[in-house]
C-alpha positions as CSV (number, residue, x, y, z in Angstrom):
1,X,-0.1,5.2,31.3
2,X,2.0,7.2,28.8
3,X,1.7,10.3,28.0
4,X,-0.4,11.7,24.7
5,X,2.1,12.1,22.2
6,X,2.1,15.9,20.6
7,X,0.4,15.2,16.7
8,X,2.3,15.8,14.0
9,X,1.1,17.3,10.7
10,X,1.1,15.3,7.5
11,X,3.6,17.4,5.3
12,X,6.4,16.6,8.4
13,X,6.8,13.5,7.3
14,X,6.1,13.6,3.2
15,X,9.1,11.9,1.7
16,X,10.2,11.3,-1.7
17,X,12.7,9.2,-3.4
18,X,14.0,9.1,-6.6
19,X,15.9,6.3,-8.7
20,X,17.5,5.6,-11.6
21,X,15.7,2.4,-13.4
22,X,19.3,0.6,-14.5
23,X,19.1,-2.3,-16.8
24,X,19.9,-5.4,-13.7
25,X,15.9,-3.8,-13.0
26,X,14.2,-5.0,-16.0
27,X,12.5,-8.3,-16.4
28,X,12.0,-11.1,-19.3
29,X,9.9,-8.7,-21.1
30,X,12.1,-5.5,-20.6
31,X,10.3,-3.7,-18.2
32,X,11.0,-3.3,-14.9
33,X,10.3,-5.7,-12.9
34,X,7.0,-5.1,-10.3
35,X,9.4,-6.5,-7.3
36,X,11.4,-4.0,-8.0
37,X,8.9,-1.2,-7.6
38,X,7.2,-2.8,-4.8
39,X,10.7,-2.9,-2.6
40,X,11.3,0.8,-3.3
41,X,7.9,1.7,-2.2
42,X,8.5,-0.6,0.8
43,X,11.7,1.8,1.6
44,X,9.6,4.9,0.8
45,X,6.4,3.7,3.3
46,X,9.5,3.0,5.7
47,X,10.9,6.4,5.5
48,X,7.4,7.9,6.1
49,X,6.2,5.6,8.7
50,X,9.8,6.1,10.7
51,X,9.4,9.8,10.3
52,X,6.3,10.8,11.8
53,X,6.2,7.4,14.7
54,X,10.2,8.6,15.3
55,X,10.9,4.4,15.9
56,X,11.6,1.5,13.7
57,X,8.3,0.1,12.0
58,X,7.2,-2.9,10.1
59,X,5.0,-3.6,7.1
60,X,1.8,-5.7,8.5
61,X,0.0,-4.9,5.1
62,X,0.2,-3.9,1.5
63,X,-3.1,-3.2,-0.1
64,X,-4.5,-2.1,-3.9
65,X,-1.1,-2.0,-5.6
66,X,-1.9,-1.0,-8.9
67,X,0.4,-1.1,-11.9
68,X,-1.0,1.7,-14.5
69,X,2.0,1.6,-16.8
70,X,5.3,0.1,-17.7
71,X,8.5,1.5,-16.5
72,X,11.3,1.5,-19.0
73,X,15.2,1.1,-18.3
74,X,16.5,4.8,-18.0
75,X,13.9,6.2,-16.5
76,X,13.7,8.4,-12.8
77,X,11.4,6.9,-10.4
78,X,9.6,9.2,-7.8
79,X,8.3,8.0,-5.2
80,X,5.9,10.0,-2.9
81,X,4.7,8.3,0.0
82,X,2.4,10.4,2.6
83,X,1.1,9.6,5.9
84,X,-2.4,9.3,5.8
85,X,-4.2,7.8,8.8
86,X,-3.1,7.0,12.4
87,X,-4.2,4.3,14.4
88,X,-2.8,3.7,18.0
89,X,0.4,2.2,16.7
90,X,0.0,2.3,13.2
91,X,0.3,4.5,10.4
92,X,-1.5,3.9,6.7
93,X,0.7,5.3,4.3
94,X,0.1,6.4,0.3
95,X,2.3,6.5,-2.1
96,X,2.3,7.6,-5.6
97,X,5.0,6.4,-7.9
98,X,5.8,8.7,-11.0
99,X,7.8,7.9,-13.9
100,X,10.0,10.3,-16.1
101,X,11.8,10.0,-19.3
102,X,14.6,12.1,-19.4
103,X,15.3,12.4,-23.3
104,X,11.5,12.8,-23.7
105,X,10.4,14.7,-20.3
106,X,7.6,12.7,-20.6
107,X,6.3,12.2,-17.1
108,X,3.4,9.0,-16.3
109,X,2.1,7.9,-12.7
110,X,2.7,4.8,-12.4
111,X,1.5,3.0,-9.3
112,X,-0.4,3.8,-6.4
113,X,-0.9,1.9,-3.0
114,X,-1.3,2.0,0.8
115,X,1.2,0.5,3.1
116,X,0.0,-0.2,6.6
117,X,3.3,0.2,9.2
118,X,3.1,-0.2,12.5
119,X,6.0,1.5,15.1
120,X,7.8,-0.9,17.3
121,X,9.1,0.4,20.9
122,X,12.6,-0.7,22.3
123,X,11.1,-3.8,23.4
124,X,9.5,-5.0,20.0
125,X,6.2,-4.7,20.8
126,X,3.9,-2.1,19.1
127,X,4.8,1.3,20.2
128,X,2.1,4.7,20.0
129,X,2.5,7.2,17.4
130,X,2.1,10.6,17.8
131,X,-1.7,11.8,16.0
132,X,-2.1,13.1,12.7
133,X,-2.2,16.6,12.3
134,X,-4.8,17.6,9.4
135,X,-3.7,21.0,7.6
136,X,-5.6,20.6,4.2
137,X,-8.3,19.6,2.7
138,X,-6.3,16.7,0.8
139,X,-4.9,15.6,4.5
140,X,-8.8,15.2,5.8
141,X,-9.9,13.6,2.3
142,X,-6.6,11.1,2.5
143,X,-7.6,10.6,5.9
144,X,-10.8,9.5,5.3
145,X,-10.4,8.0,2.5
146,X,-8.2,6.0,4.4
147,X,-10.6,5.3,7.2
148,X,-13.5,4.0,4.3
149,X,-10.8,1.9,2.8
150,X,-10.1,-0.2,6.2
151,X,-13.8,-0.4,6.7
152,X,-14.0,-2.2,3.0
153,X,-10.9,-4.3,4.0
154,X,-12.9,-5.5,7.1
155,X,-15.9,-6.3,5.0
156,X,-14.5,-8.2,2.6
157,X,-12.6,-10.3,5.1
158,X,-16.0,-11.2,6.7
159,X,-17.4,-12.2,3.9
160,X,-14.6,-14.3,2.6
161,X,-14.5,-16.2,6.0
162,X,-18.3,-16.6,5.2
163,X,-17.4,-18.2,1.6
164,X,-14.8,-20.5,3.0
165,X,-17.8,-21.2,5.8
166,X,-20.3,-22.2,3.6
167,X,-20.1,-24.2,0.6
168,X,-23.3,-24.1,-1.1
169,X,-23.3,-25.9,-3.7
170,X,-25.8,-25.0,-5.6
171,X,-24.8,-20.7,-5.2
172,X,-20.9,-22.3,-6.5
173,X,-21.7,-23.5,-9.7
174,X,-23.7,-20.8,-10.4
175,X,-21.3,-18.4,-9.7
176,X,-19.0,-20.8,-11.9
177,X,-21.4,-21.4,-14.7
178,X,-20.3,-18.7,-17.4
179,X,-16.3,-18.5,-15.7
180,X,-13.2,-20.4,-18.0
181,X,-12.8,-23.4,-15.5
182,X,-14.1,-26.7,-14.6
183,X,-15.1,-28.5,-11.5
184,X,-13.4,-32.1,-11.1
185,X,-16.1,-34.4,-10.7
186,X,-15.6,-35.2,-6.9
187,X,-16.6,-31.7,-6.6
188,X,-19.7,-31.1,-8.6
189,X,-21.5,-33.6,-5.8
């Protein structure tokens, strides 16, 4: 059995990154491009994640990745990522991504998201992190937030598994009455 790992408060292993949007960033429509964002808040959940666990760690999930607002070539990009919940081997991190125009010193949020990581021993097989230590009132609220949010996720799995069970046929084309689609005809029997 190992040993209980010593916990680690949240403001250890708060990271932030900031970039440069360059033009080779933007896509068709001049903006950058979400891929973009979504790999440097990949980096920043790593940082976090690798931080507080002290071991490599992997992405298993991304969940509610929200894009608020557009962010234009030539702006900095913050990213704030925070560890927010501890499981045995994995960590939910939250980020916040800012942008700021530099001419303007106009400043917008951007994007917000969780990243689940989980640490991976020598061996590659899921490792323990040390717990989370809970200093402020924000860390417990993250904390449970985080907690209610995995409870959601489970719930909504279930009942998707339930949808793809059952196929009522009568419940689906009500659901699809007043929606912009059409079922084929082999499908309304």
């Amino acid at each position: 059995m190992t040993a209980l790992l010593p916990a680690k408060p949240a403001n250890f292993s708060r990271v932030t990154m900031t970039e440069l949007m360059i033009p080779s960033y933007a896509n068709f429509g001049g903006k950058i491009h979400g891929g973009i964002l979504l790999s440097l808040m990949d980096k920043v959940a790593y940082a976090a994640a690798s931080k507080h666990s002290g071991a490599y760690c992997v992405t298993v999930s991304v969940d509610t990745v929200d894009f608020l607002q557009p962010v234009e070539v030539g702006e900095l990009v913050s990213l704030k990522a925070s560890v927010n919940h501890v499981g045995t081997s994995s960590m939910i991190i939250g980020i916040k991504v800012i942008s700021e125009n530099v001419k303007t010193g106009v400043v917008k949020h951007t994007n917000t998201c969780y990243f689940t990581m989980v640490a991976k021993g020598e061996d590659d097989k899921p490792t323990p992190v040390p717990p989370l230590l809970l200093e402020t009132r924000t860390d417990v609220r993250r904390f449970v937030e985080a907690i209610k949010r995995k409870s959601y996720k489970k719930e909504y799995g279930t009942m998707l598994q339930k949808i793809k069970q059952t196929w009522d046929q009568e419940a689906i084309s009500s659901l699809l009455r007043d929606q912009r689609c059409e079922l084929a005809p082999e499908l309304r029997r």
